[in-house]
C-alpha positions in Angstrom: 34.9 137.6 62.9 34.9 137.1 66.7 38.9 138.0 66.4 37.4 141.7 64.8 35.0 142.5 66.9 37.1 141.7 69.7 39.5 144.0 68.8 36.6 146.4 68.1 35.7 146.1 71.8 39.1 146.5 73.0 40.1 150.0 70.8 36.7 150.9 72.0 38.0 150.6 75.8 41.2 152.4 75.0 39.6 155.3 73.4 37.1 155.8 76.4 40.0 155.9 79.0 42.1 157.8 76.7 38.6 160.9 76.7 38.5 160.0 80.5 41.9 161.4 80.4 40.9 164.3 78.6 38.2 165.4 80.9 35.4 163.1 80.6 32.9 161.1 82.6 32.9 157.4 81.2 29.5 157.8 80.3 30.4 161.3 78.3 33.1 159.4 76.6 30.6 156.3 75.6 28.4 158.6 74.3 30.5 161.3 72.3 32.1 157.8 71.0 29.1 156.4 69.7 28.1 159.2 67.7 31.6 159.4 65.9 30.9 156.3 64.8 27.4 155.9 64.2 26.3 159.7 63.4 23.2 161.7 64.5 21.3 159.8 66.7 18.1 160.1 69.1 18.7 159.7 73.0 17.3 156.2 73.2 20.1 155.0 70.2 22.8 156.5 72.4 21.5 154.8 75.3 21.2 151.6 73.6 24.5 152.0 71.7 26.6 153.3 74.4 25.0 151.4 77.0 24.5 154.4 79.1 21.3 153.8 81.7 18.4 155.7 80.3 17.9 158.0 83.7 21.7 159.3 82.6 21.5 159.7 78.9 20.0 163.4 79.1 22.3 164.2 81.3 25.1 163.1 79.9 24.3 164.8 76.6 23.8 168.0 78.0 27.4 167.6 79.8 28.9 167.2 76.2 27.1 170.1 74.9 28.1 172.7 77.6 31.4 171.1 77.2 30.9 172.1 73.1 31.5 168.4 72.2 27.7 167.8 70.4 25.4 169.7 69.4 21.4 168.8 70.5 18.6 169.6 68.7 15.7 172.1 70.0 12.7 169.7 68.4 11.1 166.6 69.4 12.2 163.9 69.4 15.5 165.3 70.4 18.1 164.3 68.4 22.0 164.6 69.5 25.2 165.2 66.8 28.8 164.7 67.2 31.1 168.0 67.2 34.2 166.8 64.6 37.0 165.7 67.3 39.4 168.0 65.1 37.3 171.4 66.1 35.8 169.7 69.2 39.0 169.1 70.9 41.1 172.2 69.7 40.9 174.2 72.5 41.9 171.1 75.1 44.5 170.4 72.8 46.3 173.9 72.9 45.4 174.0 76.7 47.6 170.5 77.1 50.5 171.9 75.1 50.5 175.1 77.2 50.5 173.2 80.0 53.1 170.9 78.4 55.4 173.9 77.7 54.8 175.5 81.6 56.2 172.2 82.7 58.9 171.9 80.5 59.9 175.9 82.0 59.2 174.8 85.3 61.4 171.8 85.1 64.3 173.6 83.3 64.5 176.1 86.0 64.7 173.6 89.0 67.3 172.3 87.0 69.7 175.4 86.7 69.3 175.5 90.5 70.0 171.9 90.7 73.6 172.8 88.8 74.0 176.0 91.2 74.2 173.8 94.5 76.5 171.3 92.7 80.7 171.9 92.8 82.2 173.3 89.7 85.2 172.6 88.0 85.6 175.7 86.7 83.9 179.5 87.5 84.5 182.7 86.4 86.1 185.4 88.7 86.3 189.1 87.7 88.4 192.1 88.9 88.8 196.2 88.1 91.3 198.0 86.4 92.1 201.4 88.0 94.0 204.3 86.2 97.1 205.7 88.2 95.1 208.2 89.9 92.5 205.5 91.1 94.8 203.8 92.4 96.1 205.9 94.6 92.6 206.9 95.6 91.4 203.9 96.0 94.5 202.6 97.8 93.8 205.5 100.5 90.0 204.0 101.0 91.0 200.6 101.3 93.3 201.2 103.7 91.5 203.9 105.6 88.4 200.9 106.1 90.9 198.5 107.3 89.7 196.5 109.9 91.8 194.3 110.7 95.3 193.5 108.7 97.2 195.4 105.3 99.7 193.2 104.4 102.0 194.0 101.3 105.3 193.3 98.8 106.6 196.3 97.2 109.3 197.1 95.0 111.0 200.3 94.7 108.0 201.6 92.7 105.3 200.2 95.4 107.3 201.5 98.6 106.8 205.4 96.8 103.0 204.6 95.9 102.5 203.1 99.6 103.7 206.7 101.3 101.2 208.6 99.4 98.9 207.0 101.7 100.7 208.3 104.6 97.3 210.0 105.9 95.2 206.5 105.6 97.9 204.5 107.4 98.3 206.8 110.4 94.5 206.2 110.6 94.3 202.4 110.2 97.4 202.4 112.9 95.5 204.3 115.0 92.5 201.7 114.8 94.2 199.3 115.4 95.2 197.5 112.2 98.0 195.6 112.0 100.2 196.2 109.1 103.1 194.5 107.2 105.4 195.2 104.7 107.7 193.1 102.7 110.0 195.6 100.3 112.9 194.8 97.9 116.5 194.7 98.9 116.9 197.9 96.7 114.3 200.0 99.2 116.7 199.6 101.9 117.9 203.2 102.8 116.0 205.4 100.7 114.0 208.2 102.3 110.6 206.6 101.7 111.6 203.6 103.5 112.3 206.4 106.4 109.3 208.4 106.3 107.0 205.0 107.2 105.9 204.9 110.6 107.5 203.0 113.1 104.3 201.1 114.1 104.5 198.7 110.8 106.4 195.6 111.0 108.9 196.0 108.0 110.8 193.4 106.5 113.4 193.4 103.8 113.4 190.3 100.4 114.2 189.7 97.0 110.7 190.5 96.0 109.8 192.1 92.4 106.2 192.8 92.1 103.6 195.1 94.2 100.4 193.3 95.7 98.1 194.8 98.8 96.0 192.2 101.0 93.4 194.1 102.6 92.0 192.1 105.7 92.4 189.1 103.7 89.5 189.7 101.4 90.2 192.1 99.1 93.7 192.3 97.1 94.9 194.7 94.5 97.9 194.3 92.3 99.8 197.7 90.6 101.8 197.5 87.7 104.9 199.5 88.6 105.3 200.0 84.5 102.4 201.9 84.1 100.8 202.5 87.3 97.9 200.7 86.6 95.9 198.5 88.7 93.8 195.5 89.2 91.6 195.4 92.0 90.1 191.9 93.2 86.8 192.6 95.3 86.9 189.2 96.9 89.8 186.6 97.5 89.9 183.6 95.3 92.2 180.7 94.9 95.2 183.1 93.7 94.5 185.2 96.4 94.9 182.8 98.9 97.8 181.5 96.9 99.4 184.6 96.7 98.5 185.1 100.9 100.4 182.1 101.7 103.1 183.3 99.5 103.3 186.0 101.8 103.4 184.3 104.7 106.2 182.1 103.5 108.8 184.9 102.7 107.8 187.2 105.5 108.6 184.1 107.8 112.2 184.0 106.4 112.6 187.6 105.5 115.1 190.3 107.3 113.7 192.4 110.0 114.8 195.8 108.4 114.9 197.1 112.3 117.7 195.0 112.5 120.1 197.0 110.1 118.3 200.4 111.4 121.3 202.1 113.0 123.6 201.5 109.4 124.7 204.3 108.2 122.6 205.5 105.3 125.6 205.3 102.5 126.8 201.9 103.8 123.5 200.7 102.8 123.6 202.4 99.6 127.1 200.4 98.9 125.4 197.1 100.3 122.6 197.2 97.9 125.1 197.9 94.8 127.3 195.1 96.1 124.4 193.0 95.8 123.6 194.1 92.6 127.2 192.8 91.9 126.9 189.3 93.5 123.7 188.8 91.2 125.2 189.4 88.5 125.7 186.1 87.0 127.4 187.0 84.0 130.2 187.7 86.6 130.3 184.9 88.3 130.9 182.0 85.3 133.0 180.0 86.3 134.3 176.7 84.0 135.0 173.2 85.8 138.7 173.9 85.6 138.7 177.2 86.8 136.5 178.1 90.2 137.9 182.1 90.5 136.4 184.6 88.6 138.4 187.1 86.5 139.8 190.0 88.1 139.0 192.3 85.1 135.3 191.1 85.2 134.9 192.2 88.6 136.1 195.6 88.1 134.1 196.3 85.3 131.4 194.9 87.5 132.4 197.6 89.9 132.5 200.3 87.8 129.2 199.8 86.1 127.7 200.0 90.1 129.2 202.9 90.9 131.3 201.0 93.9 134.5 202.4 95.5 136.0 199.3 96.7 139.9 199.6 96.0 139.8 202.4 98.3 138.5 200.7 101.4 140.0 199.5 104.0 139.4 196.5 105.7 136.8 197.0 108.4 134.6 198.9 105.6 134.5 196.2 103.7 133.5 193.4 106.2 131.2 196.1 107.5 129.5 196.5 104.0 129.8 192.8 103.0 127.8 191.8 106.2 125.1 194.1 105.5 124.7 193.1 102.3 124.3 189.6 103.6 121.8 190.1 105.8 119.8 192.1 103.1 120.4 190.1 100.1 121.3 186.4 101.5 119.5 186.0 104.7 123.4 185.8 106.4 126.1 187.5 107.7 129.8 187.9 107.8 131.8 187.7 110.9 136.0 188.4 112.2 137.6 186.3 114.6 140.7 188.6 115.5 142.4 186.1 117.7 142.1 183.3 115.3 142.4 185.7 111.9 139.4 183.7 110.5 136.5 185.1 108.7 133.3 183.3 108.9 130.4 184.1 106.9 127.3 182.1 107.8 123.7 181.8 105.4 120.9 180.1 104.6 121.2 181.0 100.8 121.9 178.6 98.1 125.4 177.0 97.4 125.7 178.6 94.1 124.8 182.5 95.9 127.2 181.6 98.8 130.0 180.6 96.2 129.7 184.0 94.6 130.1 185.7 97.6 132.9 183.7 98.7 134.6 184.1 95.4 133.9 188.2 95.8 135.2 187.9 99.2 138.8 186.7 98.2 139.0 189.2 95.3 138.2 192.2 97.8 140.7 191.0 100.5 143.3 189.7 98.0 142.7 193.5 95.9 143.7 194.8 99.6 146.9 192.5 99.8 145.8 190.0 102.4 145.9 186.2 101.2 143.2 184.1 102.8 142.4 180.5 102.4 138.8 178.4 102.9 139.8 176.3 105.8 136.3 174.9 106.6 133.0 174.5 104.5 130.4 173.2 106.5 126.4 172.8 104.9 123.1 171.5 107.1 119.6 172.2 106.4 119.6 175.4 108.1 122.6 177.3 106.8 126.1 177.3 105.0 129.3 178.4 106.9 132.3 179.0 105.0 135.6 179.7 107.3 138.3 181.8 105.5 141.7 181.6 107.3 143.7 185.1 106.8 147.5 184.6 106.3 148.1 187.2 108.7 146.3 189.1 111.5 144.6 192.7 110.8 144.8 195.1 113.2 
């Protein structure tokens, strides 16, 4: 019996703190309690039941009324009823789970800026896609807002696009903006590659795509197919990649200055003898047989358009060495007193083989018999000496 009443006592306690929790005074708890359990009663039951002191009871009874948790009789002697906890508490109730549910908001919101601030593996970047006539127009505003650098690869397409903004480069040179351009190997000579301005460092590569840097922050690619453009607002991780791409060929690239003062149909031949020399098809060659068939290189020839049985020997070394230094990063060379020709580049052993192997045909087409005397490879560059059976005045 002790063991009940005991635990009587004890869920008494918990439900007192647990309505202290809700708002109540310890006595107000005691007595809204004791009327649950023991039903309408008179102030001095309450007082006796809940042991309140008897100078608090009123007091306390009018707090639960005005808090529309009992309900106290007008007549004498005053007699005080228990609102039913369901309807009593209701509105406290709905309060908490508002409350509950402002936190809950509160709490999801600092957490989205928790995940802001923190690194992520992956985020979405987005770019525009401009029309032909955009681009152009939009490829004249960049450039005319140029601060500080334009720096772009262009094929034969992109070279043609880049003049049409003629007007909004002489501007950005005259501000001050430093501009480069890295063109394809097939540029070399034509009259748009004539009609850019002096003041633009110009550099010749085997590039095959058209992308603008504008002062390293924004970056639009055109689609030489179509015309079409995407312009990137802001430089990402392909931009940058793409920037130090840049960098890396311009670094190794030919100065175009330096072939300036070619005449304007040598070039023309250069860049169809290059168009030769890539030509793999051309150039297979089987482990017992390193020379190439004479019949495949003139059909090679007469697809490009080249004249080469007709020329004499100057014109060819002439034209072979500036389609080295356009094509290979190289250059060919004659040593009259010791009848050797040298050529000399930094291009891979399987591009300098072709050219070798082109080499012989040419001279051995014009009658002259030449022999690879020396074959010499570092880091740097390849030099290949080819020993002429007789001198060539």
């Amino acid at each position: 019996m002790e063991s009940i009443d005991t635990q009587g006592e004890h869920s008494a306690v918990d439900l007192v703190s647990s309505l202290e929790e809700l708002g109540l005074s310890r006595y107000e708890a005691g007595a809204y309690l004791t009327m649950i359990r023991k039903g309408s009663l008179g102030a001095s039951e309450i007082s006796y039941y809940a042991n309140l002191p008897r100078t608090k009871v009123y007091s306390t009874l009018k707090k639960l009324e005005k808090k529309r948790l009992s309900i106290v009789s007008q007549s004498k002697p005053l007699v005080c009823s228990a609102i039913p906890p369901e309807e009593a508490f209701r509105e406290i109730v709905r309060l908490h789970e508002r409350r509950s549910r402002n936190t809950k908001r509160i709490v999801d919101k600092l957490q989205r800026i928790t995940e802001e601030q923190r690194p992520k593996t992956t985020e979405e970047r987005r770019y525009h896609i401009l029309d032909p006539i955009s681009t152009v127009e939009k490829l004249k505003d960049l450039i005319t807002n140029s601060r500080f650098s334009v720096c772009a690869i262009l094929d034969g397409w992109g070279v043609q696009l880049f003049t049409q903004c003629r007007s909004a480069i002489i501007k950005a040179i005259t501000n001050g903006v430093n501009i480069k351009l890295l063109v394809a190997t097939q540029c070399v000579g034509s009259e748009h590659i004539s009609s850019i301005p002096e003041d633009i460092e110009l550099k010749v590569a085997d590039v095959n795509l058209n992308l603008i840097v504008i002062d390293s922050s924004k970056m639009v690619a055109v689609d030489s197919s179509n015309g079409k453009a995407a312009l990137f607002s802001t430089i990402d991780v392909f931009g940058m990649l793409q920037l130090k791409n840049f960098e890396a060929q311009w670094s190794t690239a030919l100065n175009i200055r330096q072939i300036a003062n070619v005449k304007p149909q040598t070039l023309l031949k250069a860049n169809k003898l290059i168009q030769i020399i890539e030509n793999a098809r051309v150039f297979e060659q089987t482990a017992s047989d390193r020379y190439i068939s004479t019949s495949s290189i003139l059909e090679s020839i007469r697809e490009c358009g080249l004249e080469l049985l007709n020329m004499g020997f100057d014109e060819t070394i002439g034209i072979v060495d500036c389609a080295l230094r356009i094509g290979s990063h190289g250059y060919l060379t004659h040593d009259k007193s010791n009848n050797i020709v040298s050529l000399r580049s930094n291009a891979t052993g399987d591009v300098i083989s072709r050219w070798v192997a082109f080499i012989e045909f040419c001279f051995k087409n014009n009658g002259i018999v030449l022999k690879v005397v020396r074959d010499k490879s570092d880091t740097r560059e390849t030099v290949v000496h080819l020993k002429l059976a007789k001198s060539i005045e």
